[in-house]
C-alpha positions in Angstrom: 31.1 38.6 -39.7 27.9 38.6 -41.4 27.0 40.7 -44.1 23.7 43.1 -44.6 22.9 40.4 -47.8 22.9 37.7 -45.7 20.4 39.3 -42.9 18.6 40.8 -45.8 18.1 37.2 -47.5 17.6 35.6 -44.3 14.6 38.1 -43.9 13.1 37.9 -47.0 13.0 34.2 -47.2 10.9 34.6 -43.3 8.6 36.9 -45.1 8.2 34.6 -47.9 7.6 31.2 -45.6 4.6 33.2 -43.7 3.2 34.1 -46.4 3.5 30.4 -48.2 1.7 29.6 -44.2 -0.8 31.9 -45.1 -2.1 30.0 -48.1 -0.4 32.9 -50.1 1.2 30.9 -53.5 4.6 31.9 -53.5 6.3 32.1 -57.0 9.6 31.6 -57.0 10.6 31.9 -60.9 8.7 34.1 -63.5 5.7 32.1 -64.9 5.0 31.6 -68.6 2.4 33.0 -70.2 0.3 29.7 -70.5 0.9 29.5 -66.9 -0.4 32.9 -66.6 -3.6 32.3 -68.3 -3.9 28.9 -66.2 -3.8 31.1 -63.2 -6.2 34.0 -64.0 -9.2 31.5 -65.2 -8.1 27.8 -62.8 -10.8 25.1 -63.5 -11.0 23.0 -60.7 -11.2 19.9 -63.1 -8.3 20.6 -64.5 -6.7 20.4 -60.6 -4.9 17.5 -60.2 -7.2 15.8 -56.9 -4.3 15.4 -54.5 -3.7 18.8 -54.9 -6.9 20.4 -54.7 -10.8 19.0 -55.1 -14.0 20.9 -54.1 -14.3 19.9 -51.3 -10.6 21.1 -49.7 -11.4 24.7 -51.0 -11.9 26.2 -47.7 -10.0 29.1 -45.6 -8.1 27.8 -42.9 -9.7 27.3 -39.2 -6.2 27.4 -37.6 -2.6 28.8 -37.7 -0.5 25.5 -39.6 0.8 23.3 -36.5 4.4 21.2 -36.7 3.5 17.1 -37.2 7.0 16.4 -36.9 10.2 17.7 -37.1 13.7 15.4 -37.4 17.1 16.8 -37.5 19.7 15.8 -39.4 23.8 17.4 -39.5 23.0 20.8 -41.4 19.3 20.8 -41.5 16.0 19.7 -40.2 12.9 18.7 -42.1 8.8 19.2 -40.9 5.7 17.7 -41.4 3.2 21.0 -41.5 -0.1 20.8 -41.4 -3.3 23.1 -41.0 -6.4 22.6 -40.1 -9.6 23.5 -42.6 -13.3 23.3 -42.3 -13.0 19.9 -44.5 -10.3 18.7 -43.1 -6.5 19.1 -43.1 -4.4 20.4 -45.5 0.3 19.3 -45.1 3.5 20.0 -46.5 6.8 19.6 -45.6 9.8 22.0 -45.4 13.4 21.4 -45.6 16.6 23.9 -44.1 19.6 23.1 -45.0 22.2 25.1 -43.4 25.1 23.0 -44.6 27.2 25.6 -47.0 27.1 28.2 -43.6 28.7 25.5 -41.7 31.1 24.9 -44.2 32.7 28.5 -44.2 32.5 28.7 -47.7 30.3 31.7 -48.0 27.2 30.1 -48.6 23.7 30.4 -47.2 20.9 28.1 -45.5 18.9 26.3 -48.4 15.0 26.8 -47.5 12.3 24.0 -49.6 8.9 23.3 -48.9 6.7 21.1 -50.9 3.0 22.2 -51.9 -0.3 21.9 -50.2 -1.5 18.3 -50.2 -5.3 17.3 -48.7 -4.7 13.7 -47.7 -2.3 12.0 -45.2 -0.6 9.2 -47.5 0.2 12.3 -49.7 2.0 14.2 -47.0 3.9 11.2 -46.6 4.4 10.5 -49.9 6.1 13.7 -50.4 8.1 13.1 -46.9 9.4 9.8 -48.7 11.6 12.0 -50.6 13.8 12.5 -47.8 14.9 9.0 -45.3 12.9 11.1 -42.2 12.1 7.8 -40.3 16.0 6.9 -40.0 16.6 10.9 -39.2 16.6 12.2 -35.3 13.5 12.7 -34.6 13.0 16.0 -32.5 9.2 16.8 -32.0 5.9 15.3 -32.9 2.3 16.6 -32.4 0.2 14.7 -29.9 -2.7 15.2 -32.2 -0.5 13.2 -34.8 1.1 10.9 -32.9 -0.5 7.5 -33.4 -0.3 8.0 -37.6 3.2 9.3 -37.0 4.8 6.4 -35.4 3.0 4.0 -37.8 4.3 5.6 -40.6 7.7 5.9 -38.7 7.6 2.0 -38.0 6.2 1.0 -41.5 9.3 2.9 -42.9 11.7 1.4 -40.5 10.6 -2.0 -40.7 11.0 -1.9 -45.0 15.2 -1.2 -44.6 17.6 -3.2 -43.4 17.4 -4.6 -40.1 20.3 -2.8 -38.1 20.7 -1.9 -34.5 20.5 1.9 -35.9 16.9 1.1 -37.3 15.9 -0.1 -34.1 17.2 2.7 -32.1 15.3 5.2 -34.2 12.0 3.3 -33.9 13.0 3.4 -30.2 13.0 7.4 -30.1 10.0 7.2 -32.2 8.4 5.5 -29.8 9.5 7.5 -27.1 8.7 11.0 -28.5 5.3 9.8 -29.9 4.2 8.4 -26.3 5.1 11.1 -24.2 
């Protein structure tokens, strides 16, 4: 039986991943006061340049589009991106529904990382998590070369096991279709 807290968390954390979609900033903990400041009166200097630079500063030309997505027990992990005037703009997102198959009361775990403006930075970020040795579930056709380069770069730097080669396998498969 699920509870009204759980629904109501469930919803709220929706609300709060459309907004973050939006190019909304989400805060998630009070900020300080020197973080306060920083925020009412940003110098674009002061930005660190794979986060923001002049020339990324623009609205968003399309809704943010899934890059990849792999699935692991409990969770999944994507690759968004969005297209801008300048360019493209990526993060990644992590659900972890682990505790809710546990039975022990608990509830999904939802992450995402921050805007990033350049492609070795979305992956860089990624690299926090083993995605190339994860089940790969969907890839954008748009993305598809760069995806299963990265995929095979990552691959061929562990271990050479029949497991690695299976996953570069689906890789290949999912990226070619």
């Amino acid at each position: 039986m699920l509870s009204v807290e759980i629904f109501a968390e469930d919803m709220r954390n929706n609300i709060l991943e459309i907004v973050a979609d939006m190019g909304i900033p989400v805060i998630h903990e009070r900020p300080t006061a020197a973080e306060l400041a920083a925020l009412q009166a940003p110098a674009v200097s002061a930005i660190p340049k794979n986060v923001v630079s002049p020339a990324t500063l623009s609205a968003p030309i399309g809704p943010p589009i899934v890059v990849l997505k792999v699935g692991a027990e409990g969770g999944e992990i994507r690759l968004i991106a969005q297209e801008l005037a300048t360019g493209w703009r990526y993060r990644y997102s992590m659900l972890d529904q682990t505790d809710l198959w546990l039975d022990e009361g608990g509830s999904e775990i939802r992450r995402q990382s921050g805007w990033v403006y350049e492609w070795s930075d979305a992956l860089a970020a990624l690299d926090k998590y083993p995605w190339a040795h994860l089940h790969p579930l969907e890839v954008n056709r748009q993305f598809a070369d760069r995806v299963l380069a990265a995929a095979h770069e990552r691959l061929a730097r562990s271990t050479a096991t029949s497991q690695s080669a299976q996953r570069l396998t689906d890789w290949s498969a999912l990226c070619h279709c």
